[in-house]
DSSP file (Angstrom, degrees, kcal/mol; ACC not computed):
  #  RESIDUE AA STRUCTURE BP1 BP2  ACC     N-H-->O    O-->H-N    N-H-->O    O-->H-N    TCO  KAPPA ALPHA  PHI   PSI    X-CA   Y-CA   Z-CA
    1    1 A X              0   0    0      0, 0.0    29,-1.8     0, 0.0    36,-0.1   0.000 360.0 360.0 360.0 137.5  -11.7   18.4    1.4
    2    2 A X  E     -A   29   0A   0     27,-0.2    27,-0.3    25,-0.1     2,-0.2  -0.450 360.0-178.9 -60.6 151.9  -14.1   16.3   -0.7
    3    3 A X  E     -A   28   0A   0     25,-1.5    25,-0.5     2,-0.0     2,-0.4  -0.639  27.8-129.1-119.3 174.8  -13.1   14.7   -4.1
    4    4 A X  E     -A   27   0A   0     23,-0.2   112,-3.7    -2,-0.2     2,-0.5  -0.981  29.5-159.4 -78.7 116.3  -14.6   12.9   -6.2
    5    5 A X  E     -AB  26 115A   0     21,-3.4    21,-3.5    -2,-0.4     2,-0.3  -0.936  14.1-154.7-131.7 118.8  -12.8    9.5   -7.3
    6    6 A X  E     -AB  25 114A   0    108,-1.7   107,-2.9    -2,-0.5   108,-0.9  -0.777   8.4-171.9 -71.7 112.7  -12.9    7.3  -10.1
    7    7 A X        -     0   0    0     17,-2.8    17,-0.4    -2,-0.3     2,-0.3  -0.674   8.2-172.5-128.2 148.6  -11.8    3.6   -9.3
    8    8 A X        -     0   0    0     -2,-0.2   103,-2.7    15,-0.2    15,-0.2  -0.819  42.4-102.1-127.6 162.1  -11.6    1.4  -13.0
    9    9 A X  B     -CD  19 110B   0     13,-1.5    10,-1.9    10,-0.9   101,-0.3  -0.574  44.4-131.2 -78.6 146.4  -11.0   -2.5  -12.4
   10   10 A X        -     0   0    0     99,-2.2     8,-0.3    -2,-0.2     2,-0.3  -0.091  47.4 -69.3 -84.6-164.7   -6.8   -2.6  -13.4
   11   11 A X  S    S+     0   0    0      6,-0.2     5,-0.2     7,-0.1     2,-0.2  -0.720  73.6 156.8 -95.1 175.7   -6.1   -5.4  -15.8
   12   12 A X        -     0   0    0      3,-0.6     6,-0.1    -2,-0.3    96,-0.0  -0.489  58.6 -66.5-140.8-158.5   -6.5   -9.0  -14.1
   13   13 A X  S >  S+     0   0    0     -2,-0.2     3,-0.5     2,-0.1    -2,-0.0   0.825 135.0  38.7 -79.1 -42.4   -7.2  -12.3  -15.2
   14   14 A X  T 3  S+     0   0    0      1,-0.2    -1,-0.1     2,-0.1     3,-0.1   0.524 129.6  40.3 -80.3  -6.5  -10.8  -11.9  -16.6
   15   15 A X  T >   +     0   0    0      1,-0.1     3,-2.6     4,-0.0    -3,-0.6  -0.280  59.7 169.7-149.0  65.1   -9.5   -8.5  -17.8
   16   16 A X  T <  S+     0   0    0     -3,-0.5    -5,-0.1     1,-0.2    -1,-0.1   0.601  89.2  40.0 -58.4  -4.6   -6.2   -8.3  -19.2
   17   17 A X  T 3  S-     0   0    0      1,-0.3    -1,-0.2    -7,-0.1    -6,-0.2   0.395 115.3-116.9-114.1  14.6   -6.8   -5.2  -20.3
   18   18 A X    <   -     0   0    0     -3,-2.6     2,-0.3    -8,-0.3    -1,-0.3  -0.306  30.0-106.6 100.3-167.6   -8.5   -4.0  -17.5
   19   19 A X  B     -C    9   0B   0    -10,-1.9   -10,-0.9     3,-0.2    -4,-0.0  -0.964  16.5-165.3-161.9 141.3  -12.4   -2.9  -17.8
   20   20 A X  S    S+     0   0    0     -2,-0.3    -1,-0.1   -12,-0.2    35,-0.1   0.451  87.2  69.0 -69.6 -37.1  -13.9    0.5  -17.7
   21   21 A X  S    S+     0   0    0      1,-0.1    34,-1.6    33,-0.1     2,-0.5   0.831  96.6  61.4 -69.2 -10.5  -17.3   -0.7  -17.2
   22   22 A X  E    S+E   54   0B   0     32,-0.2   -13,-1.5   -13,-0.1     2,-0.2  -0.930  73.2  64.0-138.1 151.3  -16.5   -2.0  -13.5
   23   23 A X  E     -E   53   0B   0     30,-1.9    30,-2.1    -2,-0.5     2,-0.2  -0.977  69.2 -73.8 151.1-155.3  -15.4   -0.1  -10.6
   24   24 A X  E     -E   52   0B   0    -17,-0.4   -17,-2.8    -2,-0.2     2,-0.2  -0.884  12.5-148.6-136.1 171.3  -16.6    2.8   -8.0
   25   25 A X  E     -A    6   0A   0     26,-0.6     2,-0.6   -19,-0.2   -19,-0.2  -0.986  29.8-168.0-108.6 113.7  -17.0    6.3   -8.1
   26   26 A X  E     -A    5   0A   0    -21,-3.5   -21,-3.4    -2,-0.2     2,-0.5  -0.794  22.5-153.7-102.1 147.9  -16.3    7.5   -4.4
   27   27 A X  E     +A    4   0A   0     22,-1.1     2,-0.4    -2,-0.6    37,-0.2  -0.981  44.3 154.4-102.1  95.9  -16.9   11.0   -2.7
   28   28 A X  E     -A    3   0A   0     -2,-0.5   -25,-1.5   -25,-0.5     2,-0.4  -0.971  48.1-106.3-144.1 140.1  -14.3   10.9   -0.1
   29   29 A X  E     +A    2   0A   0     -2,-0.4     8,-2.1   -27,-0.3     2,-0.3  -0.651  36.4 178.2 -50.1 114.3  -12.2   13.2    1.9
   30   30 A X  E     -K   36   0C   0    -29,-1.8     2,-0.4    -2,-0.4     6,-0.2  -0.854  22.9-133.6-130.3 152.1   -8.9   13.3    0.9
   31   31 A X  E >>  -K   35   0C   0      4,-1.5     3,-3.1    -2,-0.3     4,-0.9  -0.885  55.5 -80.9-108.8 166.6   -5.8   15.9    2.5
   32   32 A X  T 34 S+     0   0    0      1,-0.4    -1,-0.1    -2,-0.4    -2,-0.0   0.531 132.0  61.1 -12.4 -46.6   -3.5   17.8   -0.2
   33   33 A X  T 34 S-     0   0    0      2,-0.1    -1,-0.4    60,-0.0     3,-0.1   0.432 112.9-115.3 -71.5   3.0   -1.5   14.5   -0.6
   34   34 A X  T <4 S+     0   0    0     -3,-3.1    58,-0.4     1,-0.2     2,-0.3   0.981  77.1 131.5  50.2  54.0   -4.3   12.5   -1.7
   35   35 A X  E  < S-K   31   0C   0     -4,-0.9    -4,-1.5    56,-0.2    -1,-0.2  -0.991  73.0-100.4-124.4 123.4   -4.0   10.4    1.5
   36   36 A X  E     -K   30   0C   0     54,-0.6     2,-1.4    -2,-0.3    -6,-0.3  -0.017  30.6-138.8 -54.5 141.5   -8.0   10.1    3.1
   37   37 A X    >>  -     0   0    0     -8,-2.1     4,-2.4     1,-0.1     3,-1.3  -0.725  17.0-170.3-102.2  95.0   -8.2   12.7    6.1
   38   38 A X  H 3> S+     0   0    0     -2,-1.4     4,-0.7     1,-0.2    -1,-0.1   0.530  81.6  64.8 -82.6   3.1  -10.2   10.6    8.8
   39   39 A X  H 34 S+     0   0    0      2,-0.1    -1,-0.2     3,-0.1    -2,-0.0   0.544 106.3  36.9-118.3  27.5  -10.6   14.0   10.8
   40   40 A X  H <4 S+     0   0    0     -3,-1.3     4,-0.2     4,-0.1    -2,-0.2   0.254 118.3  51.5-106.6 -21.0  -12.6   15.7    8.2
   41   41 A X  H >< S+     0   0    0     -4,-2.4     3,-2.3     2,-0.1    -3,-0.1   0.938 111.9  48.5 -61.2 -54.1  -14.4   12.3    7.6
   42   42 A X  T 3< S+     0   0    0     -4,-0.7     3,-0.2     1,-0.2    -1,-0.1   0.693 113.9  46.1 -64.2 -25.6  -14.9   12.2   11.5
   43   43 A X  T 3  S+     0   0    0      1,-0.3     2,-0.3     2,-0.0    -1,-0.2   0.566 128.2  23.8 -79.9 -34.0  -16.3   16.0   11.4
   44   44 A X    <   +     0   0    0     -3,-2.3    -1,-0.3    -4,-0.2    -4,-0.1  -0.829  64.7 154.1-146.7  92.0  -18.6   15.3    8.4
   45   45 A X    >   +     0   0    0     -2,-0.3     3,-0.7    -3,-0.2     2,-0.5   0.647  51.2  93.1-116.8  -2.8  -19.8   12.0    7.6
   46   46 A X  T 3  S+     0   0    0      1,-0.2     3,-0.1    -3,-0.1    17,-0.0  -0.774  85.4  31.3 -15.5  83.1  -22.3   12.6    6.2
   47   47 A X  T 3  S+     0   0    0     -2,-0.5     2,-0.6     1,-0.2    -1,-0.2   0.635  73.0 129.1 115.2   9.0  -21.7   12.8    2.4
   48   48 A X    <   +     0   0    0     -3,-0.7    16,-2.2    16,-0.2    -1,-0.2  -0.763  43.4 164.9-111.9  79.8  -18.9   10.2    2.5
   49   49 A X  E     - F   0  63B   0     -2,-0.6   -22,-1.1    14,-0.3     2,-0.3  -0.202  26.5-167.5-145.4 160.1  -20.8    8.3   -0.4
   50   50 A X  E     - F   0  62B   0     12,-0.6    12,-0.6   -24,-0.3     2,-0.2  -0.515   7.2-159.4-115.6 161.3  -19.7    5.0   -3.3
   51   51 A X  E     - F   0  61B   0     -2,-0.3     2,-1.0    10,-0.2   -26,-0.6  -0.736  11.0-152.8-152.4 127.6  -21.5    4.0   -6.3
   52   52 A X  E     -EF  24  60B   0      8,-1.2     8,-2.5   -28,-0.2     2,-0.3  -0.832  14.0-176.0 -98.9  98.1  -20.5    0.5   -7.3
   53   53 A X  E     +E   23   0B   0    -30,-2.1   -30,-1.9    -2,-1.0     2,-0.3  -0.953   6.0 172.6-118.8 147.9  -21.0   -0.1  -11.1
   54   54 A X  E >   -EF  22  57B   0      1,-0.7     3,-1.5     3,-0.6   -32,-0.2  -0.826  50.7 -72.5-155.7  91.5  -20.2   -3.6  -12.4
   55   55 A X  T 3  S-     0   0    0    -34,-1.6    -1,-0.7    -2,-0.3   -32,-0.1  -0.263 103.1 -26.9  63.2 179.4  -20.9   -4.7  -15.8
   56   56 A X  T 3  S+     0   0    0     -3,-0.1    -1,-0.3     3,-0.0     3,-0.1   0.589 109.2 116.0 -65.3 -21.5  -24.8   -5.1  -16.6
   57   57 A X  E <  S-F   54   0B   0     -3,-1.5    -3,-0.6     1,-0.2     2,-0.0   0.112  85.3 -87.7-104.8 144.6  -25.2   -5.9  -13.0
   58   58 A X  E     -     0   0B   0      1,-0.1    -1,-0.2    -5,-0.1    -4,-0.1  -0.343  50.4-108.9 -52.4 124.0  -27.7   -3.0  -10.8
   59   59 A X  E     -     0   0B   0     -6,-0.1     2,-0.3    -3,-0.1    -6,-0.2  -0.221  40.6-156.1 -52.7 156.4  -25.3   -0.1   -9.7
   60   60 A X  E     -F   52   0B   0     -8,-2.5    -8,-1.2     2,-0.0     2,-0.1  -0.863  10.4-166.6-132.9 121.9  -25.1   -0.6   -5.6
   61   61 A X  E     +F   51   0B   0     -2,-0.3     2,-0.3   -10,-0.2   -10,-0.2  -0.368  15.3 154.7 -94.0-175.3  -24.1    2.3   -3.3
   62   62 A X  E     -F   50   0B   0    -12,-0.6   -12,-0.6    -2,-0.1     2,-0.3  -0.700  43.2 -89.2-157.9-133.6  -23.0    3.0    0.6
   63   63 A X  E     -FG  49  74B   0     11,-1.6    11,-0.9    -2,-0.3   -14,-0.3  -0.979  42.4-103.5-164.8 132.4  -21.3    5.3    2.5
   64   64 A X  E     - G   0  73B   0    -16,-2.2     2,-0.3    -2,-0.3     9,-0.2  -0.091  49.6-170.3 -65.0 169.6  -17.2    5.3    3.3
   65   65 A X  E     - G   0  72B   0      7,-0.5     7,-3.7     2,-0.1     2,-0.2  -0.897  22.9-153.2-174.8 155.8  -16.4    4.0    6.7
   66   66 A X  E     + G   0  71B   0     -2,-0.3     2,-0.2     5,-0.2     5,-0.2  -0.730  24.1 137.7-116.6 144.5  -13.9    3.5    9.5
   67   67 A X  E >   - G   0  70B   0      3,-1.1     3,-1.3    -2,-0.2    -2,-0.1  -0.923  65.5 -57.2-171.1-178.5  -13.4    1.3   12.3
   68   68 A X  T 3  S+     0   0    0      1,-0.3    -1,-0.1    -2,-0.2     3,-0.1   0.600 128.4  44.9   3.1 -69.0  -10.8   -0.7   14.1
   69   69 A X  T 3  S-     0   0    0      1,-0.2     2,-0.5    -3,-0.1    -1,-0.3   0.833 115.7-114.6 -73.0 -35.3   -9.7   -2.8   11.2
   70   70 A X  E <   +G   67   0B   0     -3,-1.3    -3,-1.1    16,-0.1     2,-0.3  -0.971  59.3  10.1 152.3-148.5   -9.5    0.1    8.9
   71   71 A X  E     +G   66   0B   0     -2,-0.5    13,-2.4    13,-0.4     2,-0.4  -0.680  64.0 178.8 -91.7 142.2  -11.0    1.8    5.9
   72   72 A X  E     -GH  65  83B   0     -7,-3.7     2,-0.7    -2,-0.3    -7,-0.5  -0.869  38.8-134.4-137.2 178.8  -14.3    0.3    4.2
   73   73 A X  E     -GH  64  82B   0      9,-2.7     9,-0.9    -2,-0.4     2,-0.4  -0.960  34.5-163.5 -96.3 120.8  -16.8    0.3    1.8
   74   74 A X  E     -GH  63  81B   0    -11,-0.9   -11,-1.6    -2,-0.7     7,-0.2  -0.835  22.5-170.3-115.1 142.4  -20.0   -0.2    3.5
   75   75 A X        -     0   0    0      5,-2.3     2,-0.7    -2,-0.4     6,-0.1   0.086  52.0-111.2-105.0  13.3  -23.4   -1.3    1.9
   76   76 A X  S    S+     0   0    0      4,-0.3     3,-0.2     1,-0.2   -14,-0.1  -0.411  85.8 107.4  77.7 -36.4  -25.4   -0.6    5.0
   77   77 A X  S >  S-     0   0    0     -2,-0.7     3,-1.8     1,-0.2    -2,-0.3  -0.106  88.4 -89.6 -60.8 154.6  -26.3   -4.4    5.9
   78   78 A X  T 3  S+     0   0    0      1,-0.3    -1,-0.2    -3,-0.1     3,-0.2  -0.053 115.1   4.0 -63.4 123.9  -24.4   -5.6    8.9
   79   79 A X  T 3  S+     0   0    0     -2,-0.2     2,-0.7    -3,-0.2    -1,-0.3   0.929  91.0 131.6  81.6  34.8  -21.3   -7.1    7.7
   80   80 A X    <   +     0   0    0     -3,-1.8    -5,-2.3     2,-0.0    -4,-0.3  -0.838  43.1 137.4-145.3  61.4  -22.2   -6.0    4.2
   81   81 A X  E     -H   74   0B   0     -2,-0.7     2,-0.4    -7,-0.2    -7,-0.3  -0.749  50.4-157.1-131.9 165.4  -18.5   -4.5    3.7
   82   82 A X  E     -H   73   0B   0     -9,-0.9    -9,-2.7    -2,-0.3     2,-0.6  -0.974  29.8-141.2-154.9 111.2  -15.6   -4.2    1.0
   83   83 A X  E     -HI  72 101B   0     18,-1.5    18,-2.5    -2,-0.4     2,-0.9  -0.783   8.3-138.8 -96.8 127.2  -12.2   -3.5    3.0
   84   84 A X  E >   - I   0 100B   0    -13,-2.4     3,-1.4    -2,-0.6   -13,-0.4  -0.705  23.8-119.0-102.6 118.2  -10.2   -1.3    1.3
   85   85 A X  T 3  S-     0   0    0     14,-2.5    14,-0.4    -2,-0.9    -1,-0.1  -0.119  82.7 -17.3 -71.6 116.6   -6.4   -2.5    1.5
   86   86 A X  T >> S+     0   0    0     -2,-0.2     3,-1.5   -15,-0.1     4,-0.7   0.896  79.0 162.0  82.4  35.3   -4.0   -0.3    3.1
   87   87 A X  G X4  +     0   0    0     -3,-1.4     3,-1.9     1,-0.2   -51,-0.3   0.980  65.6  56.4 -69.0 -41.8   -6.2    2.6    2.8
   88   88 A X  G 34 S+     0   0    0      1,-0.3    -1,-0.2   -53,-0.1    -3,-0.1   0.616 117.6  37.0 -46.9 -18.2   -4.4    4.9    5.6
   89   89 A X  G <4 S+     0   0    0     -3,-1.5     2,-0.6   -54,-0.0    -1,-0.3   0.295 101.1  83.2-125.0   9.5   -1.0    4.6    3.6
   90   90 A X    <<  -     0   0    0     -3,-1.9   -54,-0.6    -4,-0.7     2,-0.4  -0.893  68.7-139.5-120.8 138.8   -2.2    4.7   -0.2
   91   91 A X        -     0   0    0     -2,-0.6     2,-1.1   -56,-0.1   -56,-0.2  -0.885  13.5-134.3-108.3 142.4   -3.0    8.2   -2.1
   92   92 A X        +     0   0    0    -58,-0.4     2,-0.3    -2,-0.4   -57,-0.0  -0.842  51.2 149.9 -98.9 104.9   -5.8    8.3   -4.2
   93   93 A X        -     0   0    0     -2,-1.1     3,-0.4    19,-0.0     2,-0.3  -0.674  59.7 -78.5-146.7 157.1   -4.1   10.1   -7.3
   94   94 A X  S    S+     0   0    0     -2,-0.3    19,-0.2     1,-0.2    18,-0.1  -0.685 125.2  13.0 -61.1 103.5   -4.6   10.0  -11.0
   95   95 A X  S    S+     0   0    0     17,-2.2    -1,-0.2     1,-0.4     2,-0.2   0.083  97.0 126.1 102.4  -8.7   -2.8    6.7  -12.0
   96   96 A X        -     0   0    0     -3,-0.4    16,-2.6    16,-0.1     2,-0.4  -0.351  54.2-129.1 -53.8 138.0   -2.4    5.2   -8.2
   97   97 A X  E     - J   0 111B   0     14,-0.3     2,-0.3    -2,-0.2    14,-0.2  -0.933  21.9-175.0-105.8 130.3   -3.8    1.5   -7.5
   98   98 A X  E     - J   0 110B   0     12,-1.7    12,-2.4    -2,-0.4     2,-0.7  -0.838  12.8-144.9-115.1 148.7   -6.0    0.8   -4.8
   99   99 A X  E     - J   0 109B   0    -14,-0.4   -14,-2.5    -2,-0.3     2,-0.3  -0.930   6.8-159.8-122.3 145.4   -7.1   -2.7   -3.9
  100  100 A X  E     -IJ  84 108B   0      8,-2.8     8,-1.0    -2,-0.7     2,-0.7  -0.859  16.8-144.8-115.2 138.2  -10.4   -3.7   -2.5
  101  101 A X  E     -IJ  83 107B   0    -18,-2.5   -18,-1.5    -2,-0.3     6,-0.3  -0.967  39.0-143.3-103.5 114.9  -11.0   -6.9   -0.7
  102  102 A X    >   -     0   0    0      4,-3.9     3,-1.9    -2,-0.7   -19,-0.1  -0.214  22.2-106.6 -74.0 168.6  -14.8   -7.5   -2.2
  103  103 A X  T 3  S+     0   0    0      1,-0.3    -1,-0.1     2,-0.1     4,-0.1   0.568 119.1  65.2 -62.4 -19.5  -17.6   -8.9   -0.4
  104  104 A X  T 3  S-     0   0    0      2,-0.3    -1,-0.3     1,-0.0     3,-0.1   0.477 119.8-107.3-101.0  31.8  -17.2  -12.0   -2.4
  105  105 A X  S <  S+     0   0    0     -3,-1.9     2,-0.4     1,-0.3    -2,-0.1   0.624  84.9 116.7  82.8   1.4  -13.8  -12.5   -0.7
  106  106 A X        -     0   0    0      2,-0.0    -4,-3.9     0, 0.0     2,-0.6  -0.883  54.3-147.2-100.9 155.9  -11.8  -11.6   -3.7
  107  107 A X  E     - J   0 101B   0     -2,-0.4     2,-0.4    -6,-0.3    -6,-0.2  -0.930  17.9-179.7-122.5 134.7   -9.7   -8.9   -3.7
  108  108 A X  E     - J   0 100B   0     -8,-1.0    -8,-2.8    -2,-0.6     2,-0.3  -0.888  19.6-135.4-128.8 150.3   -9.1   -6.9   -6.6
  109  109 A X  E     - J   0  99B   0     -2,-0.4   -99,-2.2   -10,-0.3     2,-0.3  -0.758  21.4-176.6-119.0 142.2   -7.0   -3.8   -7.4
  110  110 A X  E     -DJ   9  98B   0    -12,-2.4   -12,-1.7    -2,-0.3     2,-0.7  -0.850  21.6-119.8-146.9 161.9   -8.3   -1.1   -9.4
  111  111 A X  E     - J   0  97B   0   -103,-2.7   -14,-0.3    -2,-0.3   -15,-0.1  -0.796  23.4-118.7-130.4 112.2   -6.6    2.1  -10.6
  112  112 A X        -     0   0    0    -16,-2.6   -17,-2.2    -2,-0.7  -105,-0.2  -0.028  27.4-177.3 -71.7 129.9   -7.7    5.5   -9.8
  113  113 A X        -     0   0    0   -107,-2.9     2,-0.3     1,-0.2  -106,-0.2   0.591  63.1  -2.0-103.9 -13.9   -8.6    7.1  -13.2
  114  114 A X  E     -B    6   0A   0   -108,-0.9  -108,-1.7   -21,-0.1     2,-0.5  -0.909  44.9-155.4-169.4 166.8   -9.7   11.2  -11.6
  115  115 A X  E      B    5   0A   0     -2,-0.3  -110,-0.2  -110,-0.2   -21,-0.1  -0.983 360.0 360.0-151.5 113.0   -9.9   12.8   -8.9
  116  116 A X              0   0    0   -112,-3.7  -111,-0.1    -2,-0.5    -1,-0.1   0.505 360.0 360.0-100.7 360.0  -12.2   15.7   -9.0
């Protein structure tokens, strides 16, 4: 079933107390556990949507995606990707951390804040 999921940066070093203002909102298929269902993604892929907002910076979106290596965030340009760590074994729940490996090669952990 789709959700909607709210990702906030957790706290870090440049945010010890963690930042609302950056993070994603994702539209993702999720099963009953909050673990992503890649055979209702695979069925529907359509619709599998991000929006990246970061700080003043221009929102950026994509579209979820699978492949070999795993789960990603995709921005449609070829290699233009955000690997999301562990995605197959992590539930995207109200107070869960997910970590993102960004495009600029850092990876940063963020803490899912709803799941609609």
């Amino acid at each position: 079933m789709m959700r909607r999921v709210r990702l906030e940066l957790a706290r870090c070093h440049d945010f010890p107390d963690g930042s609302t203002k950056h993070g994603y909102e994702l539209n993702i298929p999720l099963q009953a556990n909050g673990k992503l269902d890649h055979d209702y993604w695979l069925a529907h892929r359509q619709g599998n949507t991000f929006r990246r907002f970061w700080g003043d910076e221009d929102e950026q979106s994509g579209e979820l995606r699978h492949d070999g290596r795993g789960w990603m965030l995709s921005f449609g340009q070829h290699g233009d990707n955000e690997m999301i760590y562990k995605a197959d074994a992590h539930r995207f729940a109200e107070g869960e951390y997910i970590s993102i490996k960004e495009r600029d090669g850092h990876t940063r952990t963020f803490r899912v804040v709803a799941v609609h």
